[in-house]
VEXDO-794046 format. One record per residue (C-alpha): residue in one letter; x negated, y, z negated. Coordinates in steps of 0.1 Angstrom, whole numbers, padded with zeros to 4 digits, always signed. Each point is the difference from the previous one (the first is absolute). Layout:
<nodes>
AXYZ...
</nodes>
This chain:
<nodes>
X-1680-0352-0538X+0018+0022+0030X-0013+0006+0037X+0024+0028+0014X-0015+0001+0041X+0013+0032+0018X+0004-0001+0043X-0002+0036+0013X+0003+0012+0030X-0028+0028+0011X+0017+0035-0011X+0030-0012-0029X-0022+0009-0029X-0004-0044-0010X-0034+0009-0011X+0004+0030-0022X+0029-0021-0015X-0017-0033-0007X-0027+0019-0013X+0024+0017-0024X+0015-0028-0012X-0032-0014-0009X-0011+0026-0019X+0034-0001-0022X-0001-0040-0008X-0037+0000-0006X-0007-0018+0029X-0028-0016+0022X+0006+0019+0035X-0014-0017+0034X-0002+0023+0032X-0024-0008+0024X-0025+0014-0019X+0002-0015-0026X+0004-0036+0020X-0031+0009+0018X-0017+0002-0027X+0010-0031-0022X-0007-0017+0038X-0036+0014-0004X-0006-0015-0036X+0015-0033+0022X-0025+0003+0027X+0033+0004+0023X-0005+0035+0008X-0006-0001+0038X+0023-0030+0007X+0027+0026-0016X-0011+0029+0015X+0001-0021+0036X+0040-0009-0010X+0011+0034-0011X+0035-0002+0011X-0006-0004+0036X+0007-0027+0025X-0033-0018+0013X-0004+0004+0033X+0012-0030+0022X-0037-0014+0007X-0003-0002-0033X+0031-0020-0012X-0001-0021+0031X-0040-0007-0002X-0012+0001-0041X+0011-0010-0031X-0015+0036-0015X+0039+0018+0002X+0009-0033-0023X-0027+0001-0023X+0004+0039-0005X+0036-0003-0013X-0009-0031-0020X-0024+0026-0017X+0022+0026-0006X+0025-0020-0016X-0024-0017-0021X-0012+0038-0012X+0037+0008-0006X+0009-0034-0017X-0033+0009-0029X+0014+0038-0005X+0033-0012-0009X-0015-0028-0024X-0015+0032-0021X+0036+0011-0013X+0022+0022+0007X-0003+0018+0032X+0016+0023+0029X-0009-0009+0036X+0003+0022+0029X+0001-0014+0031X-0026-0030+0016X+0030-0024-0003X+0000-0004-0032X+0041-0001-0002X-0002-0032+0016X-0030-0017-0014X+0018+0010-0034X+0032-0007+0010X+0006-0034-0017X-0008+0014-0039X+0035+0007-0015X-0023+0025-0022X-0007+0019+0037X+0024+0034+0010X-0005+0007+0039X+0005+0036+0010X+0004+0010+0037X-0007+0042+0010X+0017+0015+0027X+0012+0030+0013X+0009+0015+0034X-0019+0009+0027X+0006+0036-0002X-0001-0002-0040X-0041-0013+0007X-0007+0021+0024X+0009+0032-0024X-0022-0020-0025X-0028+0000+0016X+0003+0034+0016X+0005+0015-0042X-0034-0017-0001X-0017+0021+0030X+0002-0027+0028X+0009+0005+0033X+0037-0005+0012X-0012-0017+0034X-0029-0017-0020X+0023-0009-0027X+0025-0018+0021X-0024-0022+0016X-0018-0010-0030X+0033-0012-0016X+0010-0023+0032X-0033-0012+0000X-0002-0011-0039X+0037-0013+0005X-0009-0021+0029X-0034-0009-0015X+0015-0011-0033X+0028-0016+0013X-0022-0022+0023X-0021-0007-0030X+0023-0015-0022X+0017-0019+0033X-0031-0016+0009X-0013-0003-0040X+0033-0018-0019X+0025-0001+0032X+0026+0022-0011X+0014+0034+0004X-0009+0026-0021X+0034+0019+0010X+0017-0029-0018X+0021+0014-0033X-0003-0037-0013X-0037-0001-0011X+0004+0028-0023X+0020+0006-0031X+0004+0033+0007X+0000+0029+0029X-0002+0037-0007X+0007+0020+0031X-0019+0034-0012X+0024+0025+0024X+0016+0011-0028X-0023-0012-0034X-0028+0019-0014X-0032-0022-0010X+0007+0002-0036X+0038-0007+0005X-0014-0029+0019X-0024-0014-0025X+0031+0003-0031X+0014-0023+0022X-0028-0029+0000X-0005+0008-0031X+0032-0005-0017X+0005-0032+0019X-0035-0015-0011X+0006+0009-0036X+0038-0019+0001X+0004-0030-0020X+0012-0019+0031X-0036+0007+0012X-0018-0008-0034X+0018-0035-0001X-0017-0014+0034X-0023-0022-0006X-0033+0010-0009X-0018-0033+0007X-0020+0010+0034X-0039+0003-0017X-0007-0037+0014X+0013+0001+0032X-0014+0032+0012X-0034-0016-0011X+0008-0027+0022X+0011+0016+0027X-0029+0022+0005X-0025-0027-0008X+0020-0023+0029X-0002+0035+0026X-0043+0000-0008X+0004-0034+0003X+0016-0001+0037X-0021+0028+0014X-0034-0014-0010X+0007-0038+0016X+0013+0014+0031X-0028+0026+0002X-0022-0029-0005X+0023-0024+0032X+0017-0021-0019X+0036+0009+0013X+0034-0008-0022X+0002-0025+0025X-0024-0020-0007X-0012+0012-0035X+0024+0016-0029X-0002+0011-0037X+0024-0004-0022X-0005+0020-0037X+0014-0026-0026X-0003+0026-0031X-0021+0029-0003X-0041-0007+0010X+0012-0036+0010X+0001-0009+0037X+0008-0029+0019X-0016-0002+0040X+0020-0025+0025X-0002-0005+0033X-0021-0019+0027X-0036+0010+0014X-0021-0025+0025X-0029+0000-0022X-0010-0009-0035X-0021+0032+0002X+0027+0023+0008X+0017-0014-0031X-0031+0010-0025X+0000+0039+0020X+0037+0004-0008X-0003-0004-0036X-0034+0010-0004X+0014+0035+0015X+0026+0004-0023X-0024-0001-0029X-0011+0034+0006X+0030+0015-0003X+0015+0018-0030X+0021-0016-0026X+0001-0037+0011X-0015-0024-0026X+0011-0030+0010X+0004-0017+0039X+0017-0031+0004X-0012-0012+0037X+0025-0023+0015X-0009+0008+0039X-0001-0031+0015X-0027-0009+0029X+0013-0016+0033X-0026-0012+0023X+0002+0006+0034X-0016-0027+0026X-0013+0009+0035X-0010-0030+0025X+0005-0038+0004X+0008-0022-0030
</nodes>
């Protein structure tokens, strides 16, 4: 099993190249789109939709626990497409959530300013229009992935590879992914990542339905020992609390077995 996850800047072609290469290894392909919609099938669709590579606004971060509980969903959605097989990812941070499979190769997009800019003007846009809607989706993006995984998407180091596309056509481009996920020295990373990507997206529902129900990581946290079995700690005040916590967790998909070791501390008010 392969993920190859491509970062694109708006205007260097990164779609019309991951797509491409998809098509030529037989590949699964995510784009929003098609994220969207696996995040409908999850019942994630508007917690995805709310995320969508933009910043929440500072009231939100500062005053609700949605922001948190929207990025726990998308990665969960990511974390199940890439248990399916083999798959190319554009974009939605999926060359960091991915980042720890050997079997993952990271490709990063770019292209100058005034390469872009002819881009999107071969495609009918606007010069004036066309400039401002790049620096917007760079600064949107950027932010994004800042405020998501606290990092810098500018950074050569999270990616395997960076094709500037000044001077490389898309299918030039795409012979170079491709000849470098079809190398032996690709083939013989480990292939062992079915399990954990299970885990980790059961442990991301996890997360965003106890603190969508109050229980905090503070106070209350999950822990998934093996796929479908998971294990609460924590403290809560009441006995009743306790019960809610695991009783919540029963509803959701793919756990089927919930080892409840929260413990209940009393708390006394008054004379003794």
């Amino acid at each position: 099993m392969y993920f190859i996850t491509f970062s694109e800047k708006m205007g260097t072609n990164g779609s019309e190249i991951a797509r491409k290469v998809a098509d030529q290894l037989g590949y699964n392909f995510y784009d929003t789109e098609a994220i969207e919609s696996a995040a409908q099938e999850m019942g994630f669709l508007q917690d995805v939709k709310e995320i969508d590579e933009k910043v929440p606004s500072l009231f939100e971060r500062l005053f609700s626990h949605k922001p948190e509980i929207d990025l726990d969903r998308l990665n969960s959605v990511i974390y199940e497409l890439a248990s399916r097989g083999n798959s190319v990812f554009l974009g939605r941070g999926s060359y960091i959530l991915l980042r720890t499979f050997k079997c993952a190769l990271h490709i990063r997009v770019i292209s100058s300013l005034e390469k872009r800019i002819e881009n999107l003007v071969g495609r009918g846009w606007d010069r004036k229009v066309a400039i401002k809607t790049i620096r917007r989706s760079d600064h949107e993006r950027g932010s994004f992935v800042k405020f998501a995984f606290e990092v810098d998407w500018e950074n050569p180091d999270l990616y395997d590879i960076v094709l500037n596309m000044d001077n490389l056509t898309i299918d030039l481009a795409s012979d170079i992914v491709l000849h470098t996920a079809r190398s032996e020295e690709i083939k013989a990373r480990s292939l062992d990542a079915m399990k954990s990507l299970e885990m980790m997206a059961l442990t991301r529902r996890v997360e965003a339905v106890l603190i969508e129900a109050d229980f905090l990581p503070t106070s209350v946290s999950a822990s998934v020992l093996e796929p479908g079995k998971i294990q609460l700690t924590g403290t809560v005040s009441e006995l009743s609390n306790k019960i809610r916590a695991e009783e919540i967790l029963k509803e959701v998909k793919g756990i089927k077995s919930i080892d409840n070791k929260i413990k209940v501390v009393l708390h006394y008010s008054g004379n003794v």
